[in-house]
C-alpha positions in Angstrom: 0.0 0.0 0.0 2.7 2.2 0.5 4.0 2.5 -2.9 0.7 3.8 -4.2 1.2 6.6 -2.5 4.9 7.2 -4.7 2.8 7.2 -7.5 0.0 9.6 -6.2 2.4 12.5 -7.0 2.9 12.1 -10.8 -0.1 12.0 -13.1 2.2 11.4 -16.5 4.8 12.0 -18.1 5.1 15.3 -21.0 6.3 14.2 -24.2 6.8 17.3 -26.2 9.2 18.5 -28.6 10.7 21.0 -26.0 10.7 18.2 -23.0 12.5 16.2 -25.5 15.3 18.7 -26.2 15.6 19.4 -22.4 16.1 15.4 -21.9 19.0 16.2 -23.6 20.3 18.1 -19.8 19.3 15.7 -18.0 15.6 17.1 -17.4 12.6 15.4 -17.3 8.9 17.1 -17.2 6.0 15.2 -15.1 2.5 16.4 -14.5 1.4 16.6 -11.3 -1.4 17.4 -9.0 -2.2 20.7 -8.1 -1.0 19.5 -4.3 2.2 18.5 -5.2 5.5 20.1 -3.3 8.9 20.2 -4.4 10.3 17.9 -1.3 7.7 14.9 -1.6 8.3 15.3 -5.6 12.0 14.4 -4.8 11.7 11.5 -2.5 8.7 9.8 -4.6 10.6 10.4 -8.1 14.1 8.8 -6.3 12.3 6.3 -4.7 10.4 5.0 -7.8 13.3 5.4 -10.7 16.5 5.2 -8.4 18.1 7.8 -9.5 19.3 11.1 -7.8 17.2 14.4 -8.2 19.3 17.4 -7.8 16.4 19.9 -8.5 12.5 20.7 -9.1 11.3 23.7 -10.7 7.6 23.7 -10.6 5.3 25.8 -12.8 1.8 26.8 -12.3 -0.4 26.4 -15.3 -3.6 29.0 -14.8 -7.3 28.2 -16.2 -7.9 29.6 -19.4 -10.8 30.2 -21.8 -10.4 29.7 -25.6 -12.7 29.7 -28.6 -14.3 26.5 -30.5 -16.8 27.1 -33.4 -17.5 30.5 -31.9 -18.1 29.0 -28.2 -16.2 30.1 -25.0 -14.6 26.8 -23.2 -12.7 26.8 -20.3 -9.4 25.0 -20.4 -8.6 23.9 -17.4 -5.1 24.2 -15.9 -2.7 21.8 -14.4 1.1 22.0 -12.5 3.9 20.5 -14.1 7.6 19.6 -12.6 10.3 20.0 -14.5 13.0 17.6 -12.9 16.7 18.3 -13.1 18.8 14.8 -13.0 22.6 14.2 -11.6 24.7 13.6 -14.7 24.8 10.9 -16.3 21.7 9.2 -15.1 18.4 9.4 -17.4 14.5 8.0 -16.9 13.3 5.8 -19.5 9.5 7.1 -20.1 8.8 4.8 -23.3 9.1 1.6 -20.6 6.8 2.8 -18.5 5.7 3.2 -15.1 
């Protein structure tokens, strides 16, 4: 039961063509849930991959409205971490979680 609550903190992965450049530095981006903090992001992500997080930036993604076929929709927002590897090591996010 415990490790369910190591994978509470991370919804999925963020496969885009920016997270895959930053891959590149050692950087991987996760999204999480709005009640997700910096120090339980560190022990869950070192417990789960075994590797060693040296630092979390964490970035706030507001609500939005946008238009489709002339209709106001609201967007809703979400928190993603952008997670800063030691060197050399790497998370392998096409084998899954």
């Amino acid at each position: 039961m415990k490790k369910l609550h190591l994978y509470d903190k991370i919804i999925n992965p963020l496969v885009t063509e920016k997270s895959t450049n930053l891959s590149e530095q050692n950087k991987i981006i996760f999204k999480v849930p709005k009640s997700a903090n910096k120090k339980n992001l560190k022990n869950n992500i070192e417990k789960i991959f075994k590797v060693n997080v040296i630092k979390i930036n964490i970035i706030n993604k507001q609500n939005r409205t946008k238009l489709t076929r002339g209709k106001k929709v609201k967007v809703s927002g979400f928190k993603k971490a952008i997670i800063t590897l030691k060197k050399g090591q790497s998370i392998d996010l096409t084998t899954g979680i």
